[in-house]
FIKOLZA-1660 file (N, C-alpha, C; in steps of 0.1 Angstrom, whole numbers, plus 5000, padded with zeros to 4 digits):
% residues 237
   i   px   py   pz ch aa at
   1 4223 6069 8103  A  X  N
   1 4230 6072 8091  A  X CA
   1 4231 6058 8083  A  X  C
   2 4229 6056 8071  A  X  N
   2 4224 6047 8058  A  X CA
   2 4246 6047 8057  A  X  C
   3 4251 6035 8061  A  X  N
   3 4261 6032 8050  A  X CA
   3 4257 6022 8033  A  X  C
   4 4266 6031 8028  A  X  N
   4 4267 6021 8017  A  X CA
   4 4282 6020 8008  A  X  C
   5 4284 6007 8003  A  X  N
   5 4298 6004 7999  A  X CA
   5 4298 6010 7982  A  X  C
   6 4313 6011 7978  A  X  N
   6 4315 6010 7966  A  X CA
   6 4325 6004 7963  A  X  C
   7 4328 5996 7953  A  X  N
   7 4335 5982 7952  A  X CA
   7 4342 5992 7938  A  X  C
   8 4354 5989 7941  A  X  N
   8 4366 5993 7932  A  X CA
   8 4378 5984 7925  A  X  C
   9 4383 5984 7919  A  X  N
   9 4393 5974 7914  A  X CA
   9 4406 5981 7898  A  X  C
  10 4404 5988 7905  A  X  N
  10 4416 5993 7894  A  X CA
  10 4430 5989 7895  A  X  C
  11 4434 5990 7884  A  X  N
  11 4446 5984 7883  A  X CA
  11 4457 5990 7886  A  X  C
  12 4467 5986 7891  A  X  N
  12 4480 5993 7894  A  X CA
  12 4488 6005 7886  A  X  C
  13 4495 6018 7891  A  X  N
  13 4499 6025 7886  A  X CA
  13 4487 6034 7873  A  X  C
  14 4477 6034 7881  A  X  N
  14 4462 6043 7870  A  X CA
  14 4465 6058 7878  A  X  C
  15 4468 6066 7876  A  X  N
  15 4463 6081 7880  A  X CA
  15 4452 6083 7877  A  X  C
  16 4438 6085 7886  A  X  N
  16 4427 6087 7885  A  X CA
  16 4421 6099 7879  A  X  C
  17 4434 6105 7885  A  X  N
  17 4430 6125 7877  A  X CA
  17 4429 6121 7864  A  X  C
  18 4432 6112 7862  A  X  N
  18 4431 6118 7841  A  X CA
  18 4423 6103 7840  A  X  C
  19 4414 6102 7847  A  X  N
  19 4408 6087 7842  A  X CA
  19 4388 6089 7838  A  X  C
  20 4380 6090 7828  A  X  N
  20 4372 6097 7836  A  X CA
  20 4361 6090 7842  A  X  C
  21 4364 6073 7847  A  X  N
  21 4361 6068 7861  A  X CA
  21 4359 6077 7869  A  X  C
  22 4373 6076 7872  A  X  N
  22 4379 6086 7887  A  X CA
  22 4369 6101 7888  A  X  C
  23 4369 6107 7876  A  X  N
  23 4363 6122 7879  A  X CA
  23 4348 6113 7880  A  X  C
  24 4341 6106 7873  A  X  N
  24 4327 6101 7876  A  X CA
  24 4327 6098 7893  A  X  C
  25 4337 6091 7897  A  X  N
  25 4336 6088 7909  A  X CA
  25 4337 6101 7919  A  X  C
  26 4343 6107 7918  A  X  N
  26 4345 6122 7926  A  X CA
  26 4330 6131 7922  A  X  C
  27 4322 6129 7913  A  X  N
  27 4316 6138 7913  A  X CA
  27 4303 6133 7920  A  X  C
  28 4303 6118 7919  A  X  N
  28 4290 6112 7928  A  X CA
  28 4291 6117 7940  A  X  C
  29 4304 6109 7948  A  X  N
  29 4304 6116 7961  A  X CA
  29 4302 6129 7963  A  X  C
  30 4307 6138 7958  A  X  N
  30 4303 6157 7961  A  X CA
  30 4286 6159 7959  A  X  C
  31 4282 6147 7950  A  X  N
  31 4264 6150 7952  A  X CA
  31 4260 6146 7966  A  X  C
  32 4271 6138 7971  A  X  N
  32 4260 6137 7986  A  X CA
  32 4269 6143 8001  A  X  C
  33 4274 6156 7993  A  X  N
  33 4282 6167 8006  A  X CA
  33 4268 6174 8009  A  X  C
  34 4271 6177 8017  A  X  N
  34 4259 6185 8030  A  X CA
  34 4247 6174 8038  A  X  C
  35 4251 6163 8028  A  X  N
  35 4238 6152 8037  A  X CA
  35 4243 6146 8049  A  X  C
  36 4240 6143 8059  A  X  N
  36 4242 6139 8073  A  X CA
  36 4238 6124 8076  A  X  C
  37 4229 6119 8065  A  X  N
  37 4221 6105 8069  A  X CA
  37 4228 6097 8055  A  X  C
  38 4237 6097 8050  A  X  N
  38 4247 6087 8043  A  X CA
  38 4260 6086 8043  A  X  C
  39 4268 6080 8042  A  X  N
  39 4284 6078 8040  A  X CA
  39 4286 6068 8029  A  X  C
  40 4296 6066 8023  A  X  N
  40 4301 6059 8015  A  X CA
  40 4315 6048 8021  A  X  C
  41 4317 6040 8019  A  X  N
  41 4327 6032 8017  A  X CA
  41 4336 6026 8011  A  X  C
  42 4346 6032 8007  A  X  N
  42 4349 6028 7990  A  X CA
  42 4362 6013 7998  A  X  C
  43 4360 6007 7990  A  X  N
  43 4368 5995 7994  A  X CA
  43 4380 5988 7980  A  X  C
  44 4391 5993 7978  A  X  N
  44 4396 5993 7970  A  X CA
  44 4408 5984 7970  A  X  C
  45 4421 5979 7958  A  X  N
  45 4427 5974 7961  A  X CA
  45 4438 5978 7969  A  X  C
  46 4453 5981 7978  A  X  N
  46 4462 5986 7985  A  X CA
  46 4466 5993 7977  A  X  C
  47 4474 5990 7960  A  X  N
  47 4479 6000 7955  A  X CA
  47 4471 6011 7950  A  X  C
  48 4460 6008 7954  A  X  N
  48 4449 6021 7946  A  X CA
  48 4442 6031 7955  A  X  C
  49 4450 6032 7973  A  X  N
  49 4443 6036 7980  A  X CA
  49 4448 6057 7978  A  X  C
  50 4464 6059 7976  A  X  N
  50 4470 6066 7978  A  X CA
  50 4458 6077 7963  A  X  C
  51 4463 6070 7952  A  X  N
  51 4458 6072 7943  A  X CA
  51 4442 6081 7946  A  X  C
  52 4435 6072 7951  A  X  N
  52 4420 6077 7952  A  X CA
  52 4426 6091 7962  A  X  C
  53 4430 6089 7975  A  X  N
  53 4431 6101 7980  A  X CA
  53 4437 6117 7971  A  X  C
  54 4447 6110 7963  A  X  N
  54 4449 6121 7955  A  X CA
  54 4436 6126 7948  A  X  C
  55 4430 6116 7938  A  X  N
  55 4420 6127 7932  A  X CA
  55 4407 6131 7936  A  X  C
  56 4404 6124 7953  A  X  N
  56 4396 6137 7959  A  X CA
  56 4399 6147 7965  A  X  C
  57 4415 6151 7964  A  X  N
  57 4417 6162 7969  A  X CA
  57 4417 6173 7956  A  X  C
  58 4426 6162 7948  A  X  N
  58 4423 6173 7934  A  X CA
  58 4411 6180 7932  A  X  C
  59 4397 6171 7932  A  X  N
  59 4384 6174 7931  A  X CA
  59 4380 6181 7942  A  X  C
  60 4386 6185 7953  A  X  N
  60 4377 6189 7960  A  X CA
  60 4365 6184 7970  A  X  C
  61 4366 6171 7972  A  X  N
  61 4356 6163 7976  A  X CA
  61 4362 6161 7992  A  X  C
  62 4346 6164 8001  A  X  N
  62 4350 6165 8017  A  X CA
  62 4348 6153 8024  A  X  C
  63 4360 6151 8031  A  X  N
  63 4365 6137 8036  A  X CA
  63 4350 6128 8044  A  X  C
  64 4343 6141 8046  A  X  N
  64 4335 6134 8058  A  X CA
  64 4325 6127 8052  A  X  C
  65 4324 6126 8036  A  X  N
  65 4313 6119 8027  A  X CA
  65 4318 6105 8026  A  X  C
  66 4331 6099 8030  A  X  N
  66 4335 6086 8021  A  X CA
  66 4347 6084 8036  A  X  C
  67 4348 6069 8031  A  X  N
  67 4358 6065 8039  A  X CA
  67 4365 6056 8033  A  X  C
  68 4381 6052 8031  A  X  N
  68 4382 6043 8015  A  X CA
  68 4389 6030 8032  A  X  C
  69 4387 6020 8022  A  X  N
  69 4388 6007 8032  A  X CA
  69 4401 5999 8022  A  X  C
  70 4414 5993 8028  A  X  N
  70 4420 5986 8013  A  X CA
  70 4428 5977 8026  A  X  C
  71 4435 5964 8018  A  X  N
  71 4437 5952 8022  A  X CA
  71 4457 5963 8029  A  X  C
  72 4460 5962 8042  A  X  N
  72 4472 5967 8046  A  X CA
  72 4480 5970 8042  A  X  C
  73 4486 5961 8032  A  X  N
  73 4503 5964 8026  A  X CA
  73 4502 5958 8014  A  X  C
  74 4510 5966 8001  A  X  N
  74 4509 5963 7982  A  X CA
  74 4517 5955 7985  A  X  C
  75 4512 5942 7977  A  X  N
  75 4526 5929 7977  A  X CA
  75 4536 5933 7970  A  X  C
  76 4548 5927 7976  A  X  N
  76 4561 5930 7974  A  X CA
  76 4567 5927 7963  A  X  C
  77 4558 5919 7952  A  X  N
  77 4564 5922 7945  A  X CA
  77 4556 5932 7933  A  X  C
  78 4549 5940 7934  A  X  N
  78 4543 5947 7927  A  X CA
  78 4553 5963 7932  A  X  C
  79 4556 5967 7947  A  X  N
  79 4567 5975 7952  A  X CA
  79 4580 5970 7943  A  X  C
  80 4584 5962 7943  A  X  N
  80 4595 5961 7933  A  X CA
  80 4596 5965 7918  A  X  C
  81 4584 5960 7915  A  X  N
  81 4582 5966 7900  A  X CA
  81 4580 5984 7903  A  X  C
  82 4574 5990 7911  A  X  N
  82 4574 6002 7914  A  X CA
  82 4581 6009 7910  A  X  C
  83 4595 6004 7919  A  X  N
  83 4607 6008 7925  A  X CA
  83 4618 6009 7914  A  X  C
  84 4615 5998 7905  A  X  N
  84 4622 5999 7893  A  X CA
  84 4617 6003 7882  A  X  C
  85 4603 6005 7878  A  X  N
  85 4601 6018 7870  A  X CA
  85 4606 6034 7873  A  X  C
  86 4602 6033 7888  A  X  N
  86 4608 6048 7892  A  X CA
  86 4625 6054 7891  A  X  C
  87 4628 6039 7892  A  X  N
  87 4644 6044 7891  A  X CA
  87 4647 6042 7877  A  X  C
  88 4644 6037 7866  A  X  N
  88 4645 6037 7855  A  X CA
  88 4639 6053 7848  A  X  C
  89 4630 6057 7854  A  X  N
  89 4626 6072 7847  A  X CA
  89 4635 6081 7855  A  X  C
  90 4643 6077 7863  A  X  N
  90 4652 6089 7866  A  X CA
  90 4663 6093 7857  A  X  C
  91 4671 6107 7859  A  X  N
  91 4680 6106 7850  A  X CA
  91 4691 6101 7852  A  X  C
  92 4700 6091 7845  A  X  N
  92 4711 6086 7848  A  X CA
  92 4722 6099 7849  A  X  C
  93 4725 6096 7860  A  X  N
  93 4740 6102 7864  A  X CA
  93 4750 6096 7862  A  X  C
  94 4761 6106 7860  A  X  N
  94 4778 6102 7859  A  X CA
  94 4784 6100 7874  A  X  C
  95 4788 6088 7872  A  X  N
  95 4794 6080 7887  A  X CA
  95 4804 6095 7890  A  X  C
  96 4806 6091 7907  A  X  N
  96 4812 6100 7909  A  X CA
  96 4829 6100 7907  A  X  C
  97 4831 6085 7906  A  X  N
  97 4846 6085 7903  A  X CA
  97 4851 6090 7885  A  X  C
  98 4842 6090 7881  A  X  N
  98 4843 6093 7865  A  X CA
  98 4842 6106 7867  A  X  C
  99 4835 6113 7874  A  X  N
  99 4832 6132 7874  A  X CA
  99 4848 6133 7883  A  X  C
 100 4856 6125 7891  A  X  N
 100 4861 6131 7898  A  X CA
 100 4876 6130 7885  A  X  C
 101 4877 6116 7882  A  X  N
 101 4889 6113 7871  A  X CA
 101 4886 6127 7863  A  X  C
 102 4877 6123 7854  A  X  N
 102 4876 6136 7845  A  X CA
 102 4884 6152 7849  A  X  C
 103 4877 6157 7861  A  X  N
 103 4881 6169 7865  A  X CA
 103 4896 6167 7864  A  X  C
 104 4902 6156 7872  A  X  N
 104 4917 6159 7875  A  X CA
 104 4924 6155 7866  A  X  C
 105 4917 6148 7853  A  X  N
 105 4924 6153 7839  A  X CA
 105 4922 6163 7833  A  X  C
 106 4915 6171 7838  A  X  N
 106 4912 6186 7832  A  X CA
 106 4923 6201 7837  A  X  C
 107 4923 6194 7853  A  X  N
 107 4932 6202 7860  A  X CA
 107 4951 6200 7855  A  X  C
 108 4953 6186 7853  A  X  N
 108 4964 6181 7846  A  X CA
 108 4968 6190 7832  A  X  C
 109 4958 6193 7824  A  X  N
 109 4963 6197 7814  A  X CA
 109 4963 6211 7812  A  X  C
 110 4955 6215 7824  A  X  N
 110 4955 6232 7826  A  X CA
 110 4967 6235 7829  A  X  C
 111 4974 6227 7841  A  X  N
 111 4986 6229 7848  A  X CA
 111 4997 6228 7838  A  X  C
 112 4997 6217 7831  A  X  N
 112 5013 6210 7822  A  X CA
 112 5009 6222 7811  A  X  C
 113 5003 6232 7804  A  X  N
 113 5004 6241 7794  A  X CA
 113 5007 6250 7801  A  X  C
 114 5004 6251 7812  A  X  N
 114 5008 6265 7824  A  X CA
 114 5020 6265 7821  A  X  C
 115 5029 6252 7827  A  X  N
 115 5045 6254 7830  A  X CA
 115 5050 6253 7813  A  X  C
 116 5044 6246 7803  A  X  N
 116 5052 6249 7791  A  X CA
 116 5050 6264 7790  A  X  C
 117 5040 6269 7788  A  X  N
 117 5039 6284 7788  A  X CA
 117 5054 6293 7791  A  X  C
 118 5054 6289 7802  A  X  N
 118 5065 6295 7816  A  X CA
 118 5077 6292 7807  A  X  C
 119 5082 6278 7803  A  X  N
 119 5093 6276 7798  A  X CA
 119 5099 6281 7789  A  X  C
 120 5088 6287 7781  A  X  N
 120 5093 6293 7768  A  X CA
 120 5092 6308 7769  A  X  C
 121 5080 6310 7780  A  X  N
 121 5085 6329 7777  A  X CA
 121 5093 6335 7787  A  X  C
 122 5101 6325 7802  A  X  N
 122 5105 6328 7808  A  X CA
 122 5124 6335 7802  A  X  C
 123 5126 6346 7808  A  X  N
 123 5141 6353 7799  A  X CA
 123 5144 6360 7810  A  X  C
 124 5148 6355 7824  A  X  N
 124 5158 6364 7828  A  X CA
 124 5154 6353 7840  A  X  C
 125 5164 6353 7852  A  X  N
 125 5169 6346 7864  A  X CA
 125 5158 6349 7874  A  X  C
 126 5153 6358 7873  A  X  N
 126 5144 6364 7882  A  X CA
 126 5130 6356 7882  A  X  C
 127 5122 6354 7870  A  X  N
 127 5117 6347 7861  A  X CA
 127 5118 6332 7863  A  X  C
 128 5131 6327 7867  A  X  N
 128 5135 6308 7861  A  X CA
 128 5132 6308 7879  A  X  C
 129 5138 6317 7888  A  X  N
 129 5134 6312 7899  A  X CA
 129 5118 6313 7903  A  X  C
 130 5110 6322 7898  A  X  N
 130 5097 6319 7906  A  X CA
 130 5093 6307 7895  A  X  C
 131 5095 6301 7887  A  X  N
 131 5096 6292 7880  A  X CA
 131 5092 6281 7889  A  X  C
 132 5106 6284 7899  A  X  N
 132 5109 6275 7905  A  X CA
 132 5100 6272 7917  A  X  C
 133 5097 6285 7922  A  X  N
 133 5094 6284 7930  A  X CA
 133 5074 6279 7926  A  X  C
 134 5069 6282 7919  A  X  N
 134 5056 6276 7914  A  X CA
 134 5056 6263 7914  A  X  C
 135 5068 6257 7904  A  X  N
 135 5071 6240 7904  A  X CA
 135 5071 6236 7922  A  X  C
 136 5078 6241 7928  A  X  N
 136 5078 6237 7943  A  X CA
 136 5063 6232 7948  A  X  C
 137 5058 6245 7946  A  X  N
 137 5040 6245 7951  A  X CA
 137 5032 6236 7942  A  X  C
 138 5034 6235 7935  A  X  N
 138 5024 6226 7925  A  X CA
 138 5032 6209 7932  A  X  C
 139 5044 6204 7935  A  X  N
 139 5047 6196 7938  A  X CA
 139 5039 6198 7952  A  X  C
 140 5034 6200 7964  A  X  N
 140 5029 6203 7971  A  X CA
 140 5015 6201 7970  A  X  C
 141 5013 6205 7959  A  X  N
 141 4999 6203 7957  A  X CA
 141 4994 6186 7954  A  X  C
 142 5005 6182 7948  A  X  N
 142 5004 6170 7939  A  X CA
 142 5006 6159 7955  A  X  C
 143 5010 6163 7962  A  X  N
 143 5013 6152 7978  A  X CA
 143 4997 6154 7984  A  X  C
 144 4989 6167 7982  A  X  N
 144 4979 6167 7987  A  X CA
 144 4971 6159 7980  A  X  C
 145 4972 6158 7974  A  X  N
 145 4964 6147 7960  A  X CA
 145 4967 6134 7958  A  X  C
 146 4979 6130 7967  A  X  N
 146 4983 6114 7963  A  X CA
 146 4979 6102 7968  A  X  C
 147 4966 6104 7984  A  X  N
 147 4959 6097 7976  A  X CA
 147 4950 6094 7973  A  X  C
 148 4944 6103 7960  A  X  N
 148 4939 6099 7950  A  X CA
 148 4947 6096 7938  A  X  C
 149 4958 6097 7937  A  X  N
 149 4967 6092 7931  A  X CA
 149 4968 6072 7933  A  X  C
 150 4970 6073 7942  A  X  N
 150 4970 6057 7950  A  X CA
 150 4962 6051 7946  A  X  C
 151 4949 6059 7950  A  X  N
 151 4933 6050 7944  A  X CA
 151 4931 6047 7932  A  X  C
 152 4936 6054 7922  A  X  N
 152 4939 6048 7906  A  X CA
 152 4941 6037 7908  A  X  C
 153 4956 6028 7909  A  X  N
 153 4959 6011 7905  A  X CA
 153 4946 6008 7913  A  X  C
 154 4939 6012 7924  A  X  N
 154 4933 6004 7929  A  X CA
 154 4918 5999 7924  A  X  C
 155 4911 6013 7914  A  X  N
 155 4902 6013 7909  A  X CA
 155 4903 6008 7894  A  X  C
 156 4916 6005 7887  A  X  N
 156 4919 5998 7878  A  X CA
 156 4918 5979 7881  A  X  C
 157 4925 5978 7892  A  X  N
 157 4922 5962 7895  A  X CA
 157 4907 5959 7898  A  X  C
 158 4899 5970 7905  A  X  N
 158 4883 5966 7909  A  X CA
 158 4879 5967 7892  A  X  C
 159 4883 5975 7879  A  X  N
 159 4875 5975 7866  A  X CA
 159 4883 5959 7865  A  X  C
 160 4892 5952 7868  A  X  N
 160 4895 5942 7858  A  X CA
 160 4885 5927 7868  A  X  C
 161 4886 5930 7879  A  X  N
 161 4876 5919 7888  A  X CA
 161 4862 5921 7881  A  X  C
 162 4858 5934 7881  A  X  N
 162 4848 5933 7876  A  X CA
 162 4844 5926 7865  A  X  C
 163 4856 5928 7858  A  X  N
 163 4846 5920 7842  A  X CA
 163 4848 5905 7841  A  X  C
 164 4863 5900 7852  A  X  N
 164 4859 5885 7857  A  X CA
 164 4848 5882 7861  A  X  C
 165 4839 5890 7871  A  X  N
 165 4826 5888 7876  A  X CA
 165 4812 5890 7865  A  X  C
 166 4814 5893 7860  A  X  N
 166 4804 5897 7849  A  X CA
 166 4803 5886 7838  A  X  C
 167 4817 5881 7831  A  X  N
 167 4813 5867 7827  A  X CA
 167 4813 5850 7836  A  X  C
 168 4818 5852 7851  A  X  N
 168 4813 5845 7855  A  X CA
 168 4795 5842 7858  A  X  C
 169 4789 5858 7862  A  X  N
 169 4778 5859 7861  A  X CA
 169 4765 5856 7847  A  X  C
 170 4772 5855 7834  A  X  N
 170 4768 5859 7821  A  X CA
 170 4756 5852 7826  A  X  C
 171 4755 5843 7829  A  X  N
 171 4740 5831 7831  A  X CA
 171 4729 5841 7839  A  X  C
 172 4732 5844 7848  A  X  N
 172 4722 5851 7856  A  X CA
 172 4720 5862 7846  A  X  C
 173 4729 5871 7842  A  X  N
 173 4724 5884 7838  A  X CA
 173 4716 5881 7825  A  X  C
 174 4715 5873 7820  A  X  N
 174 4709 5870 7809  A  X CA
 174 4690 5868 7813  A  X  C
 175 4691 5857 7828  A  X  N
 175 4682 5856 7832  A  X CA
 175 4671 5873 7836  A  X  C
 176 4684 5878 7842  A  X  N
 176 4682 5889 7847  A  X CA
 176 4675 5902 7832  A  X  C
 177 4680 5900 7820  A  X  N
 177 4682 5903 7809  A  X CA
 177 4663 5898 7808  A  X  C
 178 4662 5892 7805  A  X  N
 178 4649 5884 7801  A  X CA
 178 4637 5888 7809  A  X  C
 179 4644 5892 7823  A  X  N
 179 4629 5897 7835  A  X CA
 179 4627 5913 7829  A  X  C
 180 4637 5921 7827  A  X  N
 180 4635 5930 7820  A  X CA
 180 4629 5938 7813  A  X  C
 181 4633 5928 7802  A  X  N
 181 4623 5930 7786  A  X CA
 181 4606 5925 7793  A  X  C
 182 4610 5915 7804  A  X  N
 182 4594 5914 7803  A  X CA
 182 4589 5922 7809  A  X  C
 183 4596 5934 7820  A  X  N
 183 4590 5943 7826  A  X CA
 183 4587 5951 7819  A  X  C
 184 4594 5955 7807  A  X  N
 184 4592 5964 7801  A  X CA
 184 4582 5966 7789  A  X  C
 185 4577 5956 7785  A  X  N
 185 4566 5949 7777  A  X CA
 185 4557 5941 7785  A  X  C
 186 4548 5943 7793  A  X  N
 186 4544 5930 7805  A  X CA
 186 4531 5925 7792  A  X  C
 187 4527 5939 7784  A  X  N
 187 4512 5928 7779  A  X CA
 187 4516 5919 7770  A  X  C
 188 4530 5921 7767  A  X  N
 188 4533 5908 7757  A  X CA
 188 4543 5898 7762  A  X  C
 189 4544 5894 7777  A  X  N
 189 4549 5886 7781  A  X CA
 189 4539 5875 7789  A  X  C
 190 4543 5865 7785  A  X  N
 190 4532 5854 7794  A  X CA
 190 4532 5854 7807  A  X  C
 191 4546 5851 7812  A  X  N
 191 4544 5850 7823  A  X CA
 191 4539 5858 7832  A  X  C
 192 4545 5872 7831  A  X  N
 192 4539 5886 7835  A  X CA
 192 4524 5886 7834  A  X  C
 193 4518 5880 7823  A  X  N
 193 4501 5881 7823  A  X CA
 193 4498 5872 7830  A  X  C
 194 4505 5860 7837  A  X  N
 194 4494 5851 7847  A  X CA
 194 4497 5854 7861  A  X  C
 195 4510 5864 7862  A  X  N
 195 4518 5867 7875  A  X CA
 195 4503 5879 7876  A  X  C
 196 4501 5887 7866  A  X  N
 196 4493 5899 7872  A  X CA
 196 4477 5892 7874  A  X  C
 197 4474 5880 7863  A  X  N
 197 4462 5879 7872  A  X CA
 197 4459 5870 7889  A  X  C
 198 4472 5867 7887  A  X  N
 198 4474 5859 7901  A  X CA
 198 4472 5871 7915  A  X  C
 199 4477 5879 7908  A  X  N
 199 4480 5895 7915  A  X CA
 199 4459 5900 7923  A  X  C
 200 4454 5902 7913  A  X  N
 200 4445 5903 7911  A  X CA
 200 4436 5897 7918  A  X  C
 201 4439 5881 7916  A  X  N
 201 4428 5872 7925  A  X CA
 201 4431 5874 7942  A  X  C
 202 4444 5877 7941  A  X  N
 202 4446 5875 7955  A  X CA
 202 4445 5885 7959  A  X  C
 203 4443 5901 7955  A  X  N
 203 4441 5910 7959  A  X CA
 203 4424 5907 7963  A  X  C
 204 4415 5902 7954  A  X  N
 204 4398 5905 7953  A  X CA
 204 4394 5897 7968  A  X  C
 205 4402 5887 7968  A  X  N
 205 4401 5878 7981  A  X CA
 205 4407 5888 7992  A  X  C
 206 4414 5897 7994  A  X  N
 206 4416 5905 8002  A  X CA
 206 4403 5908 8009  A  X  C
 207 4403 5919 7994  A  X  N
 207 4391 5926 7996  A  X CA
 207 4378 5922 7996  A  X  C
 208 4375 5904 7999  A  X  N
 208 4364 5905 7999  A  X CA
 208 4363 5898 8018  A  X  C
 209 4374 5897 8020  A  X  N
 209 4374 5895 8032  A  X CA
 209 4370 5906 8042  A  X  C
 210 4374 5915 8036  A  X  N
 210 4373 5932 8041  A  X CA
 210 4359 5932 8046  A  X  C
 211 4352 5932 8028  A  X  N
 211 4345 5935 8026  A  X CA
 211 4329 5926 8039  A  X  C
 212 4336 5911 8035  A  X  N
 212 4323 5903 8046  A  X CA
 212 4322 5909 8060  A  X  C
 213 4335 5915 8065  A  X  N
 213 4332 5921 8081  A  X CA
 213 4325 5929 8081  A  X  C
 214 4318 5942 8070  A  X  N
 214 4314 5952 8070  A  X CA
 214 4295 5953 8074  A  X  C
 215 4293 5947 8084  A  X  N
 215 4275 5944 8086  A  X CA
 215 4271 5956 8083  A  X  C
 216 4276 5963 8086  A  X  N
 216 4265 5983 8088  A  X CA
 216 4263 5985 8073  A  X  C
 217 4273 5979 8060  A  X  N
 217 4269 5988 8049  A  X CA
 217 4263 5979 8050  A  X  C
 218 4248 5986 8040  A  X  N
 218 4233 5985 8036  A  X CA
 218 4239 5971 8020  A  X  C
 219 4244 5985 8017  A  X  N
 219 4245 5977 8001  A  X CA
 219 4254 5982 7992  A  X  C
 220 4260 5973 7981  A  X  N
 220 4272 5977 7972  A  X CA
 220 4270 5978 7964  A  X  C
 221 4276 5990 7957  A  X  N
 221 4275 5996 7941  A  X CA
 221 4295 5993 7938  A  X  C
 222 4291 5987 7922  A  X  N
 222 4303 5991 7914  A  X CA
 222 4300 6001 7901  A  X  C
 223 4310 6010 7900  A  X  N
 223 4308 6019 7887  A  X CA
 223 4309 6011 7877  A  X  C
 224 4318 6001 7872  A  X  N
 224 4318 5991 7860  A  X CA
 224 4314 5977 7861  A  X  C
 225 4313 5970 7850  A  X  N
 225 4307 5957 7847  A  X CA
 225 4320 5953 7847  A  X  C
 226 4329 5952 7845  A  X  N
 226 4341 5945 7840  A  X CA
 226 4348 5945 7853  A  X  C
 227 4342 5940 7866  A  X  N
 227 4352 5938 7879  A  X CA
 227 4347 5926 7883  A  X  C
 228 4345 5913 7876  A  X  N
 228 4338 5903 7883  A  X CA
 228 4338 5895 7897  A  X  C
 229 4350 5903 7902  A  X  N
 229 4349 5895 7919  A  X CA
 229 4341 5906 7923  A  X  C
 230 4335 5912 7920  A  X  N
 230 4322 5920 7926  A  X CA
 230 4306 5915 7926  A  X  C
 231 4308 5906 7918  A  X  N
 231 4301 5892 7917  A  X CA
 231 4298 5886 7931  A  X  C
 232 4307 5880 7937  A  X  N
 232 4312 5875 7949  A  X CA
 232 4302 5883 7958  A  X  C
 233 4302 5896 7960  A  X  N
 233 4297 5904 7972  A  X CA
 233 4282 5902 7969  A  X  C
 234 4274 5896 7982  A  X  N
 234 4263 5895 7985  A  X CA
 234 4251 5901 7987  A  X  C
 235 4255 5911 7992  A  X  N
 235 4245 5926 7991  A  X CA
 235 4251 5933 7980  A  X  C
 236 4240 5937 7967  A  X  N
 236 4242 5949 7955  A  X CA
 236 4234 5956 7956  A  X  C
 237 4239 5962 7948  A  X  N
 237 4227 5976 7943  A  X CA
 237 4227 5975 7927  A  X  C
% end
């Protein structure tokens, strides 16, 4: 059996399904299902391994034609940027102490028009005592609740720390402010553009490390011109 490599280099966070590399790439391989005397080796960077498996399954393409090869673990700080896109595209939720306040000022004001209610249309003794006797249970109610009653002063002193801590911190968050905007714009931040090709070089040196143990493949193909550490690799096609 004839190995031969294919040299990959796409960039972080690409969905292949909608790329039409990716479908080029999925359709080569399915041209050489049912042959027995080749295999492929796709050698890609770490964050681009998951990715490829997705869009040969989308396609349809059988595992036993290709084998993808990638450098162990995505640098950490490319998972961080990950991690904080993903939690940025979630939906913001309402904290649970605000959903819980809320309600029990909801319940507060259901109750206090209850007993005005009572006050005014109650007219006979019979009437003033179950009055009375509701006010009892609602007091009862209110001891099963007290403490979350408690936790109030307590959650008012943690809002007033807090905003001591927030202009002690103003320096950082500003810093923090500034990493941000650059995450959020990276092609128009500098530093972000020499951090990603820093990213890049040291990923290609991964993979070319990979790649020199590999004696059995014959020889390497890239789909594009624009991956120059593919330069690097010694055997082409």
């Amino acid at each position: 059996m004839k190995k031969f490599g294919i040299y990959l280099a796409y960039a972080p966070g690409l969905d292949l399904r909608h790329e039409g590399l990716g479908r080029y790439l999925a359709a080569f391989l399915k041209g050489a299902e049912g042959r027995d005397d080749v295999k492929f080796t796709l050698v890609c960077p770490s964050w681009t391994k998951k990715a490829l498996h997705d869009l040969f399954q989308s396609e349809g393409v059988q595992e036993d034609v290709f084998e993808i090869v990638s450098p162990a673990s995505v640098p950490m700080i490319l998972r961080c940027y990950e991690e904080y896109i993903a939690r940025k595209k979630k939906q913001k939720k309402v904290p649970f102490r605000e959903r819980l306040a809320k309600k029990l000022f909801h319940w507060k004001a259901i109750v206090l028009g209850k007993i005005e209610d009572r006050l005014i249309t109650v007219d006979s003794y019979t009437g003033l005592i179950r009055l009375g006797l509701e006010a009892v249970a609602l007091c009862l109610l209110l001891l099963l609740f007290s403490p979350l009653l408690i936790l109030l002063p307590v959650y008012a002193l943690y809002l007033k720390v807090r905003v001591i801590v927030r202009k002690l911190f103003r320096p950082l968050k500003r810093l923090v402010s500034r990493l941000q905007t650059a995450v959020g714009a990276p092609k128009e931040d500098s530093l972000v553009l020499r951090l990603y090709r820093r990213l890049e070089q040291v990923e290609s040196d991964r993979m070319l490390q990979l790649i020199n143990k590999m004696t059995e493949v014959k020889a390497w193909y890239s789909p594009t011109a624009f991956w120059p550490a593919f330069n690097q690799i010694q055997r082409h096609v």
